[in-house]
N, C-alpha and C positions, 0 to 999 in steps of 0.2 A: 504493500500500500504506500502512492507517497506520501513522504513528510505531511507535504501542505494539505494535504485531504485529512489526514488525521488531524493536524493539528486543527483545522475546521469542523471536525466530526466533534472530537472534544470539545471545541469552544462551544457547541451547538449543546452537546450534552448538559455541559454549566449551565450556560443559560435556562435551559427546561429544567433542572434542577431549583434552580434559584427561582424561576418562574410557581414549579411546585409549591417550595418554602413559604414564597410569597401569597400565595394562595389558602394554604394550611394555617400559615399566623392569621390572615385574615378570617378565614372561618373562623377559627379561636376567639378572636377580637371579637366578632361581630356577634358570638356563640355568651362569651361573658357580659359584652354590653345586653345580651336578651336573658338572662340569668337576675343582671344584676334591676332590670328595669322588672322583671317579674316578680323576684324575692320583694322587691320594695317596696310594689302595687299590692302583692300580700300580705306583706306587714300590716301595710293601711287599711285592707280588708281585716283583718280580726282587730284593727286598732277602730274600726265603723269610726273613723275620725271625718271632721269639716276643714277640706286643705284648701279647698277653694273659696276663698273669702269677696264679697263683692255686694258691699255697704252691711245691710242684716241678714243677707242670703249667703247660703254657701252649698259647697255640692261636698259630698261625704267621699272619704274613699272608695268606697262599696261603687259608688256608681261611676267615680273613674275609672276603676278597675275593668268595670264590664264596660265600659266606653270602650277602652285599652284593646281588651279582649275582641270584642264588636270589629275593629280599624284591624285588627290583625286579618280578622278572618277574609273581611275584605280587602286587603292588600294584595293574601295569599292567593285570592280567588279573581284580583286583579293580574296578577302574575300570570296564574293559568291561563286566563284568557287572550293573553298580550304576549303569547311565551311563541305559538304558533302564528307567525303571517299568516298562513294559508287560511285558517282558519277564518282574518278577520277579511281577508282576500272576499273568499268562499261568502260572506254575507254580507259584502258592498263597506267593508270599512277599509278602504284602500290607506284613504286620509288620515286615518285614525291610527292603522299601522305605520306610516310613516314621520308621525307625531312619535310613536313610542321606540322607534327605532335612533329618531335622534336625541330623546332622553336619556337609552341605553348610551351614547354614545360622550353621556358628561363625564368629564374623571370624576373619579371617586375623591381627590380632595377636593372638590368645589360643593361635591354633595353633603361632605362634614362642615365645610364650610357655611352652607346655607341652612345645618344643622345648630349649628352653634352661634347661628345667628337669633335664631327661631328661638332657641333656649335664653338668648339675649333680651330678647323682647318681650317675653313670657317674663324674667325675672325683672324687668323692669315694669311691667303690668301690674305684678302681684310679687313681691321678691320674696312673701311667704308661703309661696306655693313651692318653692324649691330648696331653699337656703334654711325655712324652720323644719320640714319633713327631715333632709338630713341629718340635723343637728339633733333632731328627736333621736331617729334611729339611733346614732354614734350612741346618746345618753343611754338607750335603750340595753345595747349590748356593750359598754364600758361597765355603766350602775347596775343595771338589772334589776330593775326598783321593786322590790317586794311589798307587802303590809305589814308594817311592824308586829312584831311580840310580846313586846317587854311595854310594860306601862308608862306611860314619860310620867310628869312633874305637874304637869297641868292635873288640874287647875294649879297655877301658883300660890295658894293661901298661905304659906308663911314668905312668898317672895312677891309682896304688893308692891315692892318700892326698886329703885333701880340697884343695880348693883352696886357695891361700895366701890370697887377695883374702876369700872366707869365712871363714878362720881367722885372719886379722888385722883384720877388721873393725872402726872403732873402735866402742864403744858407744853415744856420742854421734849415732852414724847408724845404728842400729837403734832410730827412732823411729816411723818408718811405711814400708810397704810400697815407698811410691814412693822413699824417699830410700834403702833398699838396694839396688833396681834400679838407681838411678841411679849409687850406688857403683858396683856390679858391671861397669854398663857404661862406665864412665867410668876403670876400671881393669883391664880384661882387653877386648882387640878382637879376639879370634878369636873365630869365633860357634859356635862348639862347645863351645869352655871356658865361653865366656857362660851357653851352659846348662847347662854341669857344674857352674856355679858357682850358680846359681841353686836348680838338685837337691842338692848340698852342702850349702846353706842350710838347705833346708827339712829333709832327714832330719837335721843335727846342731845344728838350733832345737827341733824338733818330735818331740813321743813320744806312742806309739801309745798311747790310750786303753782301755787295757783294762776299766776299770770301765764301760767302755758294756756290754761283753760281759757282766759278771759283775752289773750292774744294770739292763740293758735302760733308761737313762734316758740320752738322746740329745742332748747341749750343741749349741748351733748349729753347723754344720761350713762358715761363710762364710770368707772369707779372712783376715778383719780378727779373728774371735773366735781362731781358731787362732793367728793372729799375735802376739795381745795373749797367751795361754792357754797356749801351746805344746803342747798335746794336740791330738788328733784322730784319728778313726778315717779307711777311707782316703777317703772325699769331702771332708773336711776338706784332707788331705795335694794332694790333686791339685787344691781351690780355690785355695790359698797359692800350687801353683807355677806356675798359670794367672796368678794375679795378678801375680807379679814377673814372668812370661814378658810381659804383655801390658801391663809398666808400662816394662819396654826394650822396646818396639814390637815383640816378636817375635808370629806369631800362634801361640797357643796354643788347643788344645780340651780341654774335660773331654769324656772317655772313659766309657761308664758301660756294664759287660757284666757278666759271672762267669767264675769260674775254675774248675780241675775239682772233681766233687764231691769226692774224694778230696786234693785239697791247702784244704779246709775247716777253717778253724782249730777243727774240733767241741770237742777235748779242752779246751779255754778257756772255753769257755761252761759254764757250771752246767747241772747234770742239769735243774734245776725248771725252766730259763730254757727248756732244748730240748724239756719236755714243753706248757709254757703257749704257747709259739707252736713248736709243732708244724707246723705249715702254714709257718714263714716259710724262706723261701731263703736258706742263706746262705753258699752259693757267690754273692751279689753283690757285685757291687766296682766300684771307679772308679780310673782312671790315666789319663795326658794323651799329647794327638799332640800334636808342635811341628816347625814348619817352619823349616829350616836350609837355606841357599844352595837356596832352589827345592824341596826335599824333604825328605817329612815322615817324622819320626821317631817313636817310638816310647816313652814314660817311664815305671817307676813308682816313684814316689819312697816307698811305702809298701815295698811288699817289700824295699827299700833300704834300711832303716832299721834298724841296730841300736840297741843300749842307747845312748845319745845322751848318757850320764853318760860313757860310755868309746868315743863316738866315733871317736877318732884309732885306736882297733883293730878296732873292728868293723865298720868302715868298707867300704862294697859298691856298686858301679857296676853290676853285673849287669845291669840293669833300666835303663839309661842309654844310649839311642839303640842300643838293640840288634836285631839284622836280625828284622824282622815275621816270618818264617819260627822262629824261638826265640822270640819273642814269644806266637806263636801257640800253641802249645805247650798252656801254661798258660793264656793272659787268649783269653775269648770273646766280641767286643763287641757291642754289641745294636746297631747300625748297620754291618753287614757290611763296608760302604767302610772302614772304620777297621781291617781286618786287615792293608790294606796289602800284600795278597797279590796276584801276578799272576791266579790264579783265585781266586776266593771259594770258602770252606769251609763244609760245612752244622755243625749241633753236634756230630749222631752221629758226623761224621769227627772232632769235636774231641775227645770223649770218646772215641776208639777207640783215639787216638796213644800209646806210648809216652811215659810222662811223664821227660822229658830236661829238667835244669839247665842254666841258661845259663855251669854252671862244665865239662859235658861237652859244649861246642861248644867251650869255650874251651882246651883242654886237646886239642881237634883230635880226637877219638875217633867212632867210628861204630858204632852198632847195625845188626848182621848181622844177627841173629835174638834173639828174636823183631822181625815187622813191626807186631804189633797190642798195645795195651799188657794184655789180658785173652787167656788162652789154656790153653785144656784139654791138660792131661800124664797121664799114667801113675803113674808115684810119683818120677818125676826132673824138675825144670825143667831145660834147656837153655838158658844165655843165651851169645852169642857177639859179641864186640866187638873191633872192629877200633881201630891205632893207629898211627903211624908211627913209622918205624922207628930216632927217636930218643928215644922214648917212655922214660921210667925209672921211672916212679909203678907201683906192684902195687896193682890193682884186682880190691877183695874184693866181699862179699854178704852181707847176714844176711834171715833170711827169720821170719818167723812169722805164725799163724793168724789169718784178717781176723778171727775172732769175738773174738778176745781183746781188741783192742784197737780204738777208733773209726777211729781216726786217727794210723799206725804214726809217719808223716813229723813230726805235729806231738809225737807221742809220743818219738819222738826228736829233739831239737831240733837244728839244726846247728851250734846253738855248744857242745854236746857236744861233749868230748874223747875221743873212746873208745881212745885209747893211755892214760887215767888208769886207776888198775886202783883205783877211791877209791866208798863206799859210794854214791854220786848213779848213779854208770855203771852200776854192778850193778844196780840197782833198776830205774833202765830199762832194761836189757838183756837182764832176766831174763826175759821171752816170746819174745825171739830166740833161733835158732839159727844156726851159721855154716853156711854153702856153701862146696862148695870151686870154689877157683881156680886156674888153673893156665896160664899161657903155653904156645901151640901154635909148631911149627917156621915155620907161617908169620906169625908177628906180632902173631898177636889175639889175645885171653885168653877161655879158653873156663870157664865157671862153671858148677855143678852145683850143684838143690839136692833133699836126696832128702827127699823129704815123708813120714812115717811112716803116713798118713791120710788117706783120702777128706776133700776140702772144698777151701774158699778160702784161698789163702796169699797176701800181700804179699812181695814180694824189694824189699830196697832196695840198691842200688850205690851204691858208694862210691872214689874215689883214697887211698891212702896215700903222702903225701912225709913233707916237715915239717909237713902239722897233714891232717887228714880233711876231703876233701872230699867233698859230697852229689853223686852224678852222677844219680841217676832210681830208676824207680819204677817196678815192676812187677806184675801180678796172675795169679797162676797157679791154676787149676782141676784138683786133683789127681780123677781118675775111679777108683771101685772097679773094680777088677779082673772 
C-alpha cells in the first residue's frame, strides 16, 4: 500500500473516531441536561410548590411538570413527522419540509445560544422562577430539613427580656459581624440562648424600614448594609441573622415564602403605592430555619421586633424557635421541607386555618369551634374556646365589617392599649363593635357576635390580665335570611 494512501486512510480513520467521540459526549451532555431538567421538574412535583409567580396568581409545579411533559411528547412527535421528507412530500408539504431542512441545518452553538438566551429572558421576567427553585433544591439536599424532636424553649417564660450578653455588649465589639458572633459565642455556651442571643441582636440593633413601604425604593437588604444601616425590611432582618448564625458555625437558612393575605401589612402602604403595583404580592416574606442539637428550628426575627428605641418593653420571642405546627399558622414557605411538619401542607389548607397567635398557644387555650378560619352564620357568630382549669385571663371579641377596613389586625395594632379610654383608642375603635362573652359551667368561654347585616365580618380575640393580649382572627359570612 503506498505511504500517502495510508497515511490518508488513517487520517480519515481519526477523524471518524473523533467525529464518534464527539457525538457520544454529546448524547451524554444532552442525556444529563434531560436527567437533570427531569429530576428537578420532580422534585417540584412532590414539592406541589407555586414557582411561577405573576402578581397573586401562580402556576404550581404539578402543572409545569405536565406542561414539560405535554412539549416533550410533542417535540418527539414533531420529530417523527419532520424526520421523513417523503413523507411530508407524499401530502403536499413540500414548503414545510424545506423550512425544517434548513432548521436542521443551524449549528448546534447558535441553538444553545438562543437557548440561553430564552433562559435570559425568562430570568429577567420572573428571576424566581429559576435562581429560588435552585437554591431551594441545593438547601434541600445540603440541610435535608427534617421536623424536629426535641422540644425547644418556647414559650420563653423565664427569658421575657433580652439577653444580658446582647445588652451588655461593649461597643468597641460591635464593629463587624464576625466579632459579635464571636462575643456571643464566647460568652453564653448553651446553644439555645446562643440563638436567643443572636435574635436579640438583630431585633434591638435593627428597625423595620418603613419608608420602603411608603417609597417603594429598596436599600440593599445584604447582611453587612443592615448591619452598618440598622434598617431593613424582613430579607434584610433574616440576612443579619443568617450571618451571625453562620459566623458561630451554627447552620442557618434564609427562608423565603408569604404569610396570610389577611395579616398583610396593607394599611402601611400608601393608597398610590397599592394602585401603581397593583399586580405585586405582598403577602411575601422571608425568616430563617437554624439547626440546634441535630434539629431544626424555626425564627422570625422581623415579627419580633418592636420599637427598638424602647426595646427593653416591647420586647417579643414569639417567633423564637417556636413549634412548626404555630409557625405554620401564619408563615407559608415556598420550599415545603421548610414547614417542618410531619405531613406537608398545601396553601389552600394554609389559608383555610384559623388565624391563632403564638400568644394563644402560649396561654395553653384551644379553638373548639369554629375549625375553619372563614364561615357562613345567620346573624350570630359562635366562637367556643376551650382552657384549663387554672385559667384566670377573661377572653373578649370585637368584631367589624371587612368593607370598612383593609386590614382590621394591622388597623388595630397590638401595642394598642384598649383598657386606655384616650382619643388614639376611640379612633380606632370606632368601626368595632363588642361580642359578648361569657364563661360556660364546663370551662370554655363561649362568644357571640350578633351581626346587624348580611356581609363579611372580621372577629378579632383577645386575653384580658395586666395588658391585652392578640389571641387570633376570625372571618364570618353573615347570610340574608
Amino acid at each position: 500500500m503506498p505511504e500517502n494512501l495510508e497515511n490518508h486512510l488513517l487520517k480519515e480513520i481519526r477523524k471518524l473516531k473523533q467525529k464518534n467521540r464527539k457525538r457520544i459526549i454529546r448524547r451524554i451532555g444532552v442525556l444529563l441536561l434531560l436527567v437533570g431538567i427531569v429530576s428537578g421538574f420532580i422534585y417540584l412535583f412532590f414539592q406541589d410548590n407555586y414557582i411561577w409567580n405573576l402578581g397573586n396568581s401562580a402556576i404550581s409545579g404539578t402543572v409545569l411538570l405536565l406542561i414539560f411533559l405535554v412539549l416533550i411528547v410533542v417535540g418527539f412527535l414533531f420529530i417523527y413527522l419532520t424526520k421523513d421528507r417523503v413523507y411530508l412530500v407524499r401530502y403536499n408539504f413540500p414548503v414545510f419540509s424545506e423550512k425544517i431542512s434548513r432548521l436542521k441545518r443551524i449549528p448546534p452553538k447558535y441553538l444553545l445560544g438562543y437557548t440561553l438566551l430564552l433562559i435570559a429572558l425568562i430570568d429577567v421576567i420572573n428571576p424566581s422562577l429559576i435562581l429560588n427553585q435552585i437554591n431551594g433544591l441545593v438547601n434541600f439536599i445540603v440541610y435535608k430539613p427534617t421536623p424536629p424532636t426535641l422540644s425547644s424553649p418556647w414559650p420563653w417564660k423565664d427569658n421575657t427580656k433580652i439577653h444580658p450578653v446582647v445588652a451588655n455588649i461593649p461597643s468597641n465589639i460591635e464593629t463587624t459581624i464576625q466579632s459579635v458572633a464571636k462575643y456571643i459565642y464566647q460568652h453564653e455556651s448553651d446553644p439555645y440562648l446562643r440563638i436567643k442571643a443572636i435574635h436579640d441582636y438583630v431585633i434591638s440593633r435593627v428597625t423595620y424600614d418603613l419608608e420602603v413601604l411608603k417609597t417603594g425604593i429598596r436599600p440593599d437588604q445584604d447582611a453587612q448594609t443592615v448591619f452598618s444601616t440598622h434598617k431593613a425590611v424582613c430579607e434584610g432582618y433574616a440576612n443579619l441573622f443568617m450571618a451571625l448564625g453562620r459566623a458561630m458555625g451554627a447552620d442557618v437558612v434564609y427562608v423565603r415564602g408569604k404569610i396570610r393575605r389577611d395579616l398583610a401589612p396593607i394599611d402601611l402602604i400608601p393608597k398610590v403605592f397599592r394602585l401603581l403595583y397593583s399586580d405585586y404580592d405582598w403577602t411575601n416574606h422571608a425568616w430563617n430555619a437554624v439547626k440546634i442539637l441535630d434539629n431544626w428550628q424555626l425564627v422570625d426575627t422581623t415579627w419580633d421586633d418592636g420599637d427598638s428605641s424602647e426595646f427593653a418593653d416591647s420586647y417579643s420571642a414569639d417567633y423564637l424557635i417556636l413549634p412548626p405546627e404555630v409557625m405554620s399558622i401564619s408563615h407559608f414557605p415556598q420550599q415545603l421541607d421548610w414547614q417542618l411538619l410531619p405531613h406537608r401542607e398545601d396553601y389552600n389548607t394554609f389559608e383555610q386555618k384559623p388565624i391563632l397567635s403564638p400568644q394563644f398557644f402560649t396561654e395553653e387555650l384551644k379553638l373548639i369551634s369554629p375549625t375553619e378560619y372563614r364561615t357562613k352564620v345567620q346573624k350570630v357568630a359562635a366562637i367556643k374556646i376551650g382552657s384549663s382549669p387554672n385559667y384566670h385571663k377573661k377572653i373578649v371579641a370585637l368584631f367589624t365589617k371587612a368593607q370598612k377596613t383593609e386590614s382590621s389586625l394591622w388597623d388595630l395594632p397590638l401595642s394598642l392599649n384598649l383598657l386606655e379610654d384616650n382619643q388614639d383608642t376611640q379612633a380606632k375603635l370606632q368601626n368595632f363593635k363588642k361580642c359578648q362573652s361569657q364563661p360556660n359551667a364546663g370551662g370554655e368561654t363561649e362568644i357571640f357576635c350578633q351581626f346587624l347585616e348580611p356581609g363579611d365580618y372580621e372577629v378579632l380575640v383577645f386575653s384580658l390580665g395586666q395588658k391585652v393580649s392578640f389571641l387570633g382572627q376570625l372571618k364570618f359570612n353573615a347570610q340574608p335570611r
